[in-house]
Jmol script that loads the backbone (N, CA, C; Angstrom):
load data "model"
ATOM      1  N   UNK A   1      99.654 111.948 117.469  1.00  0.00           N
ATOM      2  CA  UNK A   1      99.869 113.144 116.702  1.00  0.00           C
ATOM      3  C   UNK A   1      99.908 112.801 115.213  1.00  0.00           C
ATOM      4  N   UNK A   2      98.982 113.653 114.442  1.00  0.00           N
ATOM      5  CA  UNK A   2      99.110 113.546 112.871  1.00  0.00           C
ATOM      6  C   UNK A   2     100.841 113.692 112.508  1.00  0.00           C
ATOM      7  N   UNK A   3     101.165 112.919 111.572  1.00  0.00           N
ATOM      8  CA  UNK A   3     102.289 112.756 110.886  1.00  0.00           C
ATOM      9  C   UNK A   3     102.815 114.290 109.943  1.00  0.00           C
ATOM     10  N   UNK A   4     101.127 114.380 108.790  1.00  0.00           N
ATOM     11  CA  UNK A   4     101.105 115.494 108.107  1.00  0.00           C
ATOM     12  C   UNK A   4     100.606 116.943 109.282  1.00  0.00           C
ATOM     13  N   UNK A   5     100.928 117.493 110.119  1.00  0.00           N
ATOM     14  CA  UNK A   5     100.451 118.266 111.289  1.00  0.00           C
ATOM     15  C   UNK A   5     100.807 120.137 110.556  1.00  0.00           C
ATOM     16  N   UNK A   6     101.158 120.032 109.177  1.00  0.00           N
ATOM     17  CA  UNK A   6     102.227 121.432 109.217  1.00  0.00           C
ATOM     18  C   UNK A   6     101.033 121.934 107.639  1.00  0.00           C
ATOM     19  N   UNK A   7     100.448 123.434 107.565  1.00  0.00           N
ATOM     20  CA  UNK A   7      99.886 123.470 106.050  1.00  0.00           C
ATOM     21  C   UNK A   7     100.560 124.445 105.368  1.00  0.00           C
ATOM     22  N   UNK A   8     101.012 124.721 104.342  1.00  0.00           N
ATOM     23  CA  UNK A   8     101.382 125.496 103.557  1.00  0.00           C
ATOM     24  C   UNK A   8     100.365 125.859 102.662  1.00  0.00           C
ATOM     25  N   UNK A   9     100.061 127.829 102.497  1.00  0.00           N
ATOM     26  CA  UNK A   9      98.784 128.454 101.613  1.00  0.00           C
ATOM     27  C   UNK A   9      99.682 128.874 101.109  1.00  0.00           C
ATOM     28  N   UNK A  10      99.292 129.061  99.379  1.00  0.00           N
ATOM     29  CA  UNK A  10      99.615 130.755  98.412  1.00  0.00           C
ATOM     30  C   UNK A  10      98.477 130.219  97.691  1.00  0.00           C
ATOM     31  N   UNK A  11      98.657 131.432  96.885  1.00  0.00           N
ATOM     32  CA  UNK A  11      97.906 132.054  96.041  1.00  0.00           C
ATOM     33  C   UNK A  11      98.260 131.546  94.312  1.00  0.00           C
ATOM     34  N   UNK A  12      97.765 131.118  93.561  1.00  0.00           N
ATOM     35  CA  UNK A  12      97.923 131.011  92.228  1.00  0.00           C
ATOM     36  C   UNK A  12      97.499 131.641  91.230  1.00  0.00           C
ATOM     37  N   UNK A  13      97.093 131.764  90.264  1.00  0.00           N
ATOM     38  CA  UNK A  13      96.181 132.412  88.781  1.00  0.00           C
ATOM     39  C   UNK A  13      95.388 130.951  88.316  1.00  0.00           C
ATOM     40  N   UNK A  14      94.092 131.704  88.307  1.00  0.00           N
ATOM     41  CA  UNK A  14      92.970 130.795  87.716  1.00  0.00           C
ATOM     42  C   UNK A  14      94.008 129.884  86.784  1.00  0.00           C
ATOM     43  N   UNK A  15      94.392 130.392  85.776  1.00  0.00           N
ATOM     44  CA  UNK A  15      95.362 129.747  84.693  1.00  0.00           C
ATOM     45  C   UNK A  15      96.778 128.139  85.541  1.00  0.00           C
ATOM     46  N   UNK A  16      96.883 128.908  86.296  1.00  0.00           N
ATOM     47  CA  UNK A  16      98.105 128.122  86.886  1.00  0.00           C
ATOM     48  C   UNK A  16      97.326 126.691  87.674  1.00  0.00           C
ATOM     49  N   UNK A  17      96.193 127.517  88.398  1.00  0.00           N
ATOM     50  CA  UNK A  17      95.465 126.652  89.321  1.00  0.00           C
ATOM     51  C   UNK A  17      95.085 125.629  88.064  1.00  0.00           C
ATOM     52  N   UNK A  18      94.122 125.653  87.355  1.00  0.00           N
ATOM     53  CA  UNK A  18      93.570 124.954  86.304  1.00  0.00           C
ATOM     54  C   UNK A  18      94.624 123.959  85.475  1.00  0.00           C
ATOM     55  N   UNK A  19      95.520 124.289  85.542  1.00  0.00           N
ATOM     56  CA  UNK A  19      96.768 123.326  84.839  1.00  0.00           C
ATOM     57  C   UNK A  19      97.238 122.468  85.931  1.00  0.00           C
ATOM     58  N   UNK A  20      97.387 122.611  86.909  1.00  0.00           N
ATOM     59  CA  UNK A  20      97.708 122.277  88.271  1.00  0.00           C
ATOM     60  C   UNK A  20      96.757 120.818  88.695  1.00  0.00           C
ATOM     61  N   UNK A  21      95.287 121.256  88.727  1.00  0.00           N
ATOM     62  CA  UNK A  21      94.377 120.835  88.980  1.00  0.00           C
ATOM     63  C   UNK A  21      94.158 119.332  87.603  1.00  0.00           C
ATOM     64  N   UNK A  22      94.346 119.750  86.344  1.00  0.00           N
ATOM     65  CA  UNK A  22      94.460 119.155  84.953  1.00  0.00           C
ATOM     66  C   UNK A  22      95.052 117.939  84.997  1.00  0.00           C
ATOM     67  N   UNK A  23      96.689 118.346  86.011  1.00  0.00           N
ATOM     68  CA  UNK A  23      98.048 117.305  85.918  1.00  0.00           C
ATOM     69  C   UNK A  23      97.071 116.140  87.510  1.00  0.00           C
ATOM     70  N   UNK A  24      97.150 117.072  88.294  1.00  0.00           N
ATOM     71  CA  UNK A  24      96.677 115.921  89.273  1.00  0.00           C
ATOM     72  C   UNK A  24      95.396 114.999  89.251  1.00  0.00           C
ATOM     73  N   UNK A  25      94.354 115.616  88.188  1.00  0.00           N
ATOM     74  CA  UNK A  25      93.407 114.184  87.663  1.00  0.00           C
ATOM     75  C   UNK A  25      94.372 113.336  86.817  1.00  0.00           C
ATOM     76  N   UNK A  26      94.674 113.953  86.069  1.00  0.00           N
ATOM     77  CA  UNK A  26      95.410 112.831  84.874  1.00  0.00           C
ATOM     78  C   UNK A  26      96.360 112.229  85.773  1.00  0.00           C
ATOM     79  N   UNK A  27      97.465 112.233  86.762  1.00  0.00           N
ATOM     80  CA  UNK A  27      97.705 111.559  87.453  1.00  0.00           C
ATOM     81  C   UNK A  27      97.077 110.768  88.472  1.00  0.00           C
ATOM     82  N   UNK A  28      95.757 111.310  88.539  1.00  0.00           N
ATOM     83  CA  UNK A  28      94.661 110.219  89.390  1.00  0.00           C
ATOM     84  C   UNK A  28      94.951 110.632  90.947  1.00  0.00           C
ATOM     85  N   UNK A  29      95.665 111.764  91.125  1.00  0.00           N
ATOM     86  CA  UNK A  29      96.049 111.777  92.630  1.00  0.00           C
ATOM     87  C   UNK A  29      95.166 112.991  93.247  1.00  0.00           C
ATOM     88  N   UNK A  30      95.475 113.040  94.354  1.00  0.00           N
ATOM     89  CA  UNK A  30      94.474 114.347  94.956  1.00  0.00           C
ATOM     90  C   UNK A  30      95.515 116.237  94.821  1.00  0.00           C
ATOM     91  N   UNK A  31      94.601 117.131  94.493  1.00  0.00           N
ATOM     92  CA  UNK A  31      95.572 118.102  94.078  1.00  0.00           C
ATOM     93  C   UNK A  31      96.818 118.369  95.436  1.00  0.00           C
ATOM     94  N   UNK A  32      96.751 118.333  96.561  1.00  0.00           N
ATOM     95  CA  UNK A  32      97.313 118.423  97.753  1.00  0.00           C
ATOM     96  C   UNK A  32      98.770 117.426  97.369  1.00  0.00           C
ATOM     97  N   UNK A  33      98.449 115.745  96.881  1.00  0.00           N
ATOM     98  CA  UNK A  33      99.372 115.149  96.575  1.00  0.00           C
ATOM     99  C   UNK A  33     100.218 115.241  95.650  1.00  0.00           C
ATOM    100  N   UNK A  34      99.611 115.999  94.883  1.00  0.00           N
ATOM    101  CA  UNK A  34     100.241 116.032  93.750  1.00  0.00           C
ATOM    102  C   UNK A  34     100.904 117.652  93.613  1.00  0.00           C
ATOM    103  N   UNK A  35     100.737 118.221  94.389  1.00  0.00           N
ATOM    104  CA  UNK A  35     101.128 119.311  94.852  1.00  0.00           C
ATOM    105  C   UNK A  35     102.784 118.987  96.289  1.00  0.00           C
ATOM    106  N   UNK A  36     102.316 118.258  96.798  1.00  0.00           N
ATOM    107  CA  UNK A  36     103.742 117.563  97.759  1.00  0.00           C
ATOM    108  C   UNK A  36     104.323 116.881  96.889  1.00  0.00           C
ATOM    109  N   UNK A  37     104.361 116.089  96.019  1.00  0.00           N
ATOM    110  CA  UNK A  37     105.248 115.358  94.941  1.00  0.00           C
ATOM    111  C   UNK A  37     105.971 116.208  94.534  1.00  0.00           C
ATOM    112  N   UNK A  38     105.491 116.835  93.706  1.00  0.00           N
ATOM    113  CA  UNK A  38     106.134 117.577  93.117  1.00  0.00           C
ATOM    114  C   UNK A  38     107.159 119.146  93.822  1.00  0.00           C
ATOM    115  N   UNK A  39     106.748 119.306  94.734  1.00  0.00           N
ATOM    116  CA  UNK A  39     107.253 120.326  95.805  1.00  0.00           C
ATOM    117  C   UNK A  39     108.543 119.496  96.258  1.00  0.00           C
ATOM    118  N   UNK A  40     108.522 118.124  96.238  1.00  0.00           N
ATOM    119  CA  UNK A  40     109.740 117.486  97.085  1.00  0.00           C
ATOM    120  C   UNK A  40     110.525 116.868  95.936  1.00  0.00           C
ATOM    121  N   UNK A  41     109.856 116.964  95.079  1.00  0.00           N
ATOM    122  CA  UNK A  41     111.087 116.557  93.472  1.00  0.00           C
ATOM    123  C   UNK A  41     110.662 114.606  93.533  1.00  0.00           C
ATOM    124  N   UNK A  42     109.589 114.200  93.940  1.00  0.00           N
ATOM    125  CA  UNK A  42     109.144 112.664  93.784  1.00  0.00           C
ATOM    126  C   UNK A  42     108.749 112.868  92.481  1.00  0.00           C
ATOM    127  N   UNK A  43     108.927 111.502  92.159  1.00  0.00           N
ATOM    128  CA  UNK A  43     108.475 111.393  90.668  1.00  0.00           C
ATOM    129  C   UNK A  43     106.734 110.859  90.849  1.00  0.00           C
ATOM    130  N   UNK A  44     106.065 111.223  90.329  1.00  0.00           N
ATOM    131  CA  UNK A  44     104.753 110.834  89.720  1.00  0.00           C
ATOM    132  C   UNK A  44     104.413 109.933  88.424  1.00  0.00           C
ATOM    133  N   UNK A  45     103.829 108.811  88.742  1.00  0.00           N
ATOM    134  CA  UNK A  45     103.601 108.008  87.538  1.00  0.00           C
ATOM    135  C   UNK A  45     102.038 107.946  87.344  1.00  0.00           C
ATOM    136  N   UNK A  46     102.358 108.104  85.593  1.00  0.00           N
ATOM    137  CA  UNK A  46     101.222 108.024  85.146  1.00  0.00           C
ATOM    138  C   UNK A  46     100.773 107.116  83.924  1.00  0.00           C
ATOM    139  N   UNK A  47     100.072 105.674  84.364  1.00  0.00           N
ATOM    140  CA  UNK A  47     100.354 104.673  83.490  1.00  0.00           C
ATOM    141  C   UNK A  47      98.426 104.486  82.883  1.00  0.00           C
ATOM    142  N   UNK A  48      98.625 104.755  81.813  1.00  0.00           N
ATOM    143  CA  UNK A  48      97.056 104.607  80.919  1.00  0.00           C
ATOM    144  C   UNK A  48      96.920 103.154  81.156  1.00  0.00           C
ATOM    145  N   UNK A  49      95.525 102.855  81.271  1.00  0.00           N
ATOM    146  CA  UNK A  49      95.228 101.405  81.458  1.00  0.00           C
ATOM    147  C   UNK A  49      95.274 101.060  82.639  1.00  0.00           C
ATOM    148  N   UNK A  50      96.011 100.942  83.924  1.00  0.00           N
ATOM    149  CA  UNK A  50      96.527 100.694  85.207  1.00  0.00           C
ATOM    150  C   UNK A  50      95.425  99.848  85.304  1.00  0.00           C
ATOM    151  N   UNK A  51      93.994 101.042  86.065  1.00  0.00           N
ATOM    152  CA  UNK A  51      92.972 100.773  86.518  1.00  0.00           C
ATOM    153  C   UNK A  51      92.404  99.662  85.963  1.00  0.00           C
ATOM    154  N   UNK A  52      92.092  99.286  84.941  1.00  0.00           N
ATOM    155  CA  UNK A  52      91.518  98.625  83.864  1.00  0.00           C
ATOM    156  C   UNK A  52      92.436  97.129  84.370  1.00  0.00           C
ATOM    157  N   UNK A  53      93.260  97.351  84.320  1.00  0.00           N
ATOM    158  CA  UNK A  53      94.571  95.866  84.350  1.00  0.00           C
ATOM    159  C   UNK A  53      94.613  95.479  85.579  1.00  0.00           C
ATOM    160  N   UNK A  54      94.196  96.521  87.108  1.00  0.00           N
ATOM    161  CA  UNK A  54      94.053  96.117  88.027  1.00  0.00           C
ATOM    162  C   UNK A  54      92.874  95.258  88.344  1.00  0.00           C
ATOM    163  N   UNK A  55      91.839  96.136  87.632  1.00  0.00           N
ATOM    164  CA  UNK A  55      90.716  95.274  88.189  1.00  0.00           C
ATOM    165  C   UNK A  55      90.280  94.125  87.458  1.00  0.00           C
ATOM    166  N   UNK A  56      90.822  93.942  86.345  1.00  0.00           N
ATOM    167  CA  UNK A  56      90.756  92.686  85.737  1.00  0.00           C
ATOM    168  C   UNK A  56      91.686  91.333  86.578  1.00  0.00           C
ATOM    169  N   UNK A  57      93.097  92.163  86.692  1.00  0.00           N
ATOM    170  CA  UNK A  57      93.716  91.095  88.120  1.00  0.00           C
ATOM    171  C   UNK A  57      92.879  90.419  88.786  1.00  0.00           C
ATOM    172  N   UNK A  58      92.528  91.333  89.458  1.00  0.00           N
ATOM    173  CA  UNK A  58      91.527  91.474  90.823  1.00  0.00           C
ATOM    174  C   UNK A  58      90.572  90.157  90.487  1.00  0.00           C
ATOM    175  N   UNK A  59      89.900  90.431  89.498  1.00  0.00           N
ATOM    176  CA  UNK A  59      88.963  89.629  89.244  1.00  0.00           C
ATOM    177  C   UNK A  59      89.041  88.067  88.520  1.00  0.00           C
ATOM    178  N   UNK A  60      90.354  88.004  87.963  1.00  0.00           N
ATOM    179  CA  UNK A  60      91.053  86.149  87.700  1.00  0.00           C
ATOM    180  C   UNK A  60      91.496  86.092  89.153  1.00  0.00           C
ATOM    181  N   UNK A  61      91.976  87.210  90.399  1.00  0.00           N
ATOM    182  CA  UNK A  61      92.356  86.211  91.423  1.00  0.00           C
ATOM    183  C   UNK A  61      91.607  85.681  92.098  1.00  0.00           C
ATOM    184  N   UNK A  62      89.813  86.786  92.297  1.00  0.00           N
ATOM    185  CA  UNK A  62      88.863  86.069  92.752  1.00  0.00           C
ATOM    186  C   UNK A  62      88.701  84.861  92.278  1.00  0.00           C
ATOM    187  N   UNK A  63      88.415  84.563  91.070  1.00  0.00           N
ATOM    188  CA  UNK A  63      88.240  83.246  90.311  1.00  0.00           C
ATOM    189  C   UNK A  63      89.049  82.630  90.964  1.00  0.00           C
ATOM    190  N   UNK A  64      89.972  82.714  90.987  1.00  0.00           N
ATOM    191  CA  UNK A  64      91.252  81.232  91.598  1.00  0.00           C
ATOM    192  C   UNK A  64      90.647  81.105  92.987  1.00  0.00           C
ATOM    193  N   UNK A  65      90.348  82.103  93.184  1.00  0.00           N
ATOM    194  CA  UNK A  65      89.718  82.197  95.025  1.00  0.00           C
ATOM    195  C   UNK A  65      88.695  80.937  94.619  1.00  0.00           C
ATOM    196  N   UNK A  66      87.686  81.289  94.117  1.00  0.00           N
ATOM    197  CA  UNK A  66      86.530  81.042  94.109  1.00  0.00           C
ATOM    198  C   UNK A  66      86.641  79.319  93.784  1.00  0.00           C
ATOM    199  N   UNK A  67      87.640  78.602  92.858  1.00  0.00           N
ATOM    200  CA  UNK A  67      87.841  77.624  92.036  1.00  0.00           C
ATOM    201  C   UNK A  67      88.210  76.734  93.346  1.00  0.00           C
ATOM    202  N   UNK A  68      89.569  77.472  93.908  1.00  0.00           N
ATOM    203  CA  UNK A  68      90.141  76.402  95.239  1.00  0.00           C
ATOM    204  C   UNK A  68      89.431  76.201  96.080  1.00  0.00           C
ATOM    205  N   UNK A  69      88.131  77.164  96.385  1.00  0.00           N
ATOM    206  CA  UNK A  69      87.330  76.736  97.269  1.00  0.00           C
ATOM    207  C   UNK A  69      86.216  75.618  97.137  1.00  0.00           C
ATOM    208  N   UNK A  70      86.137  75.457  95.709  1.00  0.00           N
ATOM    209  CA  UNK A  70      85.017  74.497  95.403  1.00  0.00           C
ATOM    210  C   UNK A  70      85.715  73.260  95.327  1.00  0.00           C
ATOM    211  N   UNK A  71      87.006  72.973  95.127  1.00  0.00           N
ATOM    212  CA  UNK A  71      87.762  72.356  94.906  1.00  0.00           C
ATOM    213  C   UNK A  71      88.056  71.569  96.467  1.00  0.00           C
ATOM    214  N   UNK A  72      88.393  72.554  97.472  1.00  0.00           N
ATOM    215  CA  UNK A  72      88.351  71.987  98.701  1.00  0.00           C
ATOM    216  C   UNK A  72      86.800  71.811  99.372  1.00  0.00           C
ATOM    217  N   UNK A  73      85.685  71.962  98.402  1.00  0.00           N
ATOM    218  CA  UNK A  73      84.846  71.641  99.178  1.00  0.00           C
ATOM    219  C   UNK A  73      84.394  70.243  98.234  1.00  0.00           C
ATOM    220  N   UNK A  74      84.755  69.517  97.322  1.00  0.00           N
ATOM    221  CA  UNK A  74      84.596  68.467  96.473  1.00  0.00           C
ATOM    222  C   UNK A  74      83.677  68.894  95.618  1.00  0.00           C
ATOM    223  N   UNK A  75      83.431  70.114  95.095  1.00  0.00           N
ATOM    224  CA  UNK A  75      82.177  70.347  93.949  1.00  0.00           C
ATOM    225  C   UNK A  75      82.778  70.137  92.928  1.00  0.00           C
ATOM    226  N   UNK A  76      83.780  70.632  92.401  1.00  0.00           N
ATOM    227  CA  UNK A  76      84.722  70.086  91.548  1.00  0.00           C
ATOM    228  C   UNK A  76      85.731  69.399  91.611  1.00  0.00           C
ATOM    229  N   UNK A  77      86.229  68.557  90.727  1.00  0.00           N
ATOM    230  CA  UNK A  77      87.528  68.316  90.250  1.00  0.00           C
ATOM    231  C   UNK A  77      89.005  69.113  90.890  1.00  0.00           C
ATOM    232  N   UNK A  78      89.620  69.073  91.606  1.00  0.00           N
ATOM    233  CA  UNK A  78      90.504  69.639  91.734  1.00  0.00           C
ATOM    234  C   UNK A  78      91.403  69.779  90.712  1.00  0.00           C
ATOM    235  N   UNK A  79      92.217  70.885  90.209  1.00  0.00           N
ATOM    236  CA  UNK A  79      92.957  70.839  89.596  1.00  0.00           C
ATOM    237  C   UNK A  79      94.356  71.555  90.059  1.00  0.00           C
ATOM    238  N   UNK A  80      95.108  71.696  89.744  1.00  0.00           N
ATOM    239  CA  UNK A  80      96.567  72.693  90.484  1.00  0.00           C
ATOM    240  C   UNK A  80      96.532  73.543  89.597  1.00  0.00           C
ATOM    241  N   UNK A  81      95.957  74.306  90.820  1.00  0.00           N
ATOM    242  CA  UNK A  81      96.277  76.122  89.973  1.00  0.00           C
ATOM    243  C   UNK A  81      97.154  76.527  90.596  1.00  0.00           C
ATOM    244  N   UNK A  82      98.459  76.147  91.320  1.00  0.00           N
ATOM    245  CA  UNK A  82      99.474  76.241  92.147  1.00  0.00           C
ATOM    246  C   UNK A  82     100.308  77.466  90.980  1.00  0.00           C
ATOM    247  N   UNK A  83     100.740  76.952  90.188  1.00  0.00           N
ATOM    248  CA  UNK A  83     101.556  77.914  88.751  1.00  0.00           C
ATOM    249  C   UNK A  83     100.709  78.951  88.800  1.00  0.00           C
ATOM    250  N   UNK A  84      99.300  79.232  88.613  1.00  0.00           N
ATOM    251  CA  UNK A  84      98.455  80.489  87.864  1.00  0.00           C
ATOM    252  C   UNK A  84      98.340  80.642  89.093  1.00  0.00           C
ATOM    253  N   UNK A  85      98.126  80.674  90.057  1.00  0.00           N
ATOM    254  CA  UNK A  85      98.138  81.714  91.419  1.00  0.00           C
ATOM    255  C   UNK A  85      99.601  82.161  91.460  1.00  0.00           C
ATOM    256  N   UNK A  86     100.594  81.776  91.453  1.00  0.00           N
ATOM    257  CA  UNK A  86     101.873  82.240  91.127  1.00  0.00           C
ATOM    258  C   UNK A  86     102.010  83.110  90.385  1.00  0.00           C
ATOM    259  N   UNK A  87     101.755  83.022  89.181  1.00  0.00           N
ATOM    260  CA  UNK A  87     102.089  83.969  87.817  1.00  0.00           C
ATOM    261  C   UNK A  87     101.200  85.003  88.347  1.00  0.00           C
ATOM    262  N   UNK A  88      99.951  84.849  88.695  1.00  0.00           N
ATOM    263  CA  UNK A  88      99.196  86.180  89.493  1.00  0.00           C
ATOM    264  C   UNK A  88      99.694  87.022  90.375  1.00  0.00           C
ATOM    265  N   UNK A  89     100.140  86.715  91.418  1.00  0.00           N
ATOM    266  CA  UNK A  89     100.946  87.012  92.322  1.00  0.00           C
ATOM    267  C   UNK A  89     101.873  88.160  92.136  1.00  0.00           C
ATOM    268  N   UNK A  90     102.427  87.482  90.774  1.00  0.00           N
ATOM    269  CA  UNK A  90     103.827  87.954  90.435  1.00  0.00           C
ATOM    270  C   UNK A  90     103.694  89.322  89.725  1.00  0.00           C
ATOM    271  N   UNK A  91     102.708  88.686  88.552  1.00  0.00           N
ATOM    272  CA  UNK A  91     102.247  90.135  87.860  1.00  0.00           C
ATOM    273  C   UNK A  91     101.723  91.674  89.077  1.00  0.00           C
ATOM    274  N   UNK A  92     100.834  91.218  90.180  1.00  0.00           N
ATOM    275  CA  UNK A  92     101.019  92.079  91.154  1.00  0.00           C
ATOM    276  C   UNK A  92     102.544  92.680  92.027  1.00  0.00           C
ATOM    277  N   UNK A  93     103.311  91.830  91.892  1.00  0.00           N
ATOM    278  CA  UNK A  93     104.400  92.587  92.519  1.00  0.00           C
ATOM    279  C   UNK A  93     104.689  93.156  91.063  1.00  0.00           C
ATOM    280  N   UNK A  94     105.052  93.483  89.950  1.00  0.00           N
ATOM    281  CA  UNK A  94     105.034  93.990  88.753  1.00  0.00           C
ATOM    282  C   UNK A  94     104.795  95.042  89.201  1.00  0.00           C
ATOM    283  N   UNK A  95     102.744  94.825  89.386  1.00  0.00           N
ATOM    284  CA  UNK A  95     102.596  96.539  89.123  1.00  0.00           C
ATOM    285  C   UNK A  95     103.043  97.412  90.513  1.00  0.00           C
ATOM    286  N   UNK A  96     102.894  96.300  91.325  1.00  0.00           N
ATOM    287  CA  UNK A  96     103.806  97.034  92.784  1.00  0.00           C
ATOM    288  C   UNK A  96     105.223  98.346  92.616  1.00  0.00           C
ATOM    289  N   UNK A  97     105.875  97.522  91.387  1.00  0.00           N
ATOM    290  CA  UNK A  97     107.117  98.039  91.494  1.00  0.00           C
ATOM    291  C   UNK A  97     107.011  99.214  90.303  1.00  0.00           C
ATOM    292  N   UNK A  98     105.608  98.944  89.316  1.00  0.00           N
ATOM    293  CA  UNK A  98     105.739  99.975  88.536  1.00  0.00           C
ATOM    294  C   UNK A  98     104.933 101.320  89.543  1.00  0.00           C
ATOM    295  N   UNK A  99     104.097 101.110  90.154  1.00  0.00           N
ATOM    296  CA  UNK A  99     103.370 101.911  91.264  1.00  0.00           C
ATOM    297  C   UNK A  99     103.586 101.916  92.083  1.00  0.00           C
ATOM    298  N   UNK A 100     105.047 102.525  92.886  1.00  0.00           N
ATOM    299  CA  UNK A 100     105.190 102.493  93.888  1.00  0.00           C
ATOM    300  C   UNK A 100     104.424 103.201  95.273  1.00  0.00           C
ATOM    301  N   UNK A 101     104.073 104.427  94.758  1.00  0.00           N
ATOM    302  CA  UNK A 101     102.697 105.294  95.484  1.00  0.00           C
ATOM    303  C   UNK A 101     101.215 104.917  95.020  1.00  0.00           C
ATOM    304  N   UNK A 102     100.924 103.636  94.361  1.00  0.00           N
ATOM    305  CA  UNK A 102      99.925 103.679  94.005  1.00  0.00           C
ATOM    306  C   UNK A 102      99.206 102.568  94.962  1.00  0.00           C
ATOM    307  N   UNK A 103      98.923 100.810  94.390  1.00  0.00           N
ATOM    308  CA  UNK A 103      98.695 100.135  94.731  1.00  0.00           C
ATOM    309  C   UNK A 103      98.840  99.807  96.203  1.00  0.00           C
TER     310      UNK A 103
END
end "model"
wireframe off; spacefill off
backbone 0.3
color backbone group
């Protein structure tokens, strides 16, 4: 059985809808979600940059991916990226805790 199983309809004003619709892009969420957030008094975060800072993450952790593997395959030099996979890590639980509905 679906969890969400129950729908609630009304009716709005073009005006209301459109402001409505405004807040839940700029929060990046879907209007439905951002419509239950706010119906249940959750807070909504909305952090400029996020996206941008995620996928740059994303992409030094591939690198570390990519480094330890050449590393365990003898193409390179090994070096200990033991610390910078750490500090990576960490900065992700960061944005974990700044995005709790997000990430």
């Amino acid at each position: 059985m679906r969890k969400n199983n129950k729908q609630i309809n009304f009716i709005v004003s073009e005006k209301d809808y459109n402001y409505v619709k405004r807040q839940s892009e700029k929060a990046n969420i879907t209007l439905t979600d951002y419509l239950k957030y706010s119906a249940l008094n959750k807070n909504i975060y909305v952090i400029d940059g996020l996206d941008d800072a995620t996928r740059e993450l994303a992409k030094i952790g591939n690198n570390l991916n990519q480094l330890t593997r050449l590393c365990h395959q003898d193409v390179i030099t090994c070096l200990d990226l033991s610390e910078i996979r750490e500090q990576v890590k960490h900065i992700w639980q960061l944005l974990n805790l700044l995005t709790p509905n997000q990430l």
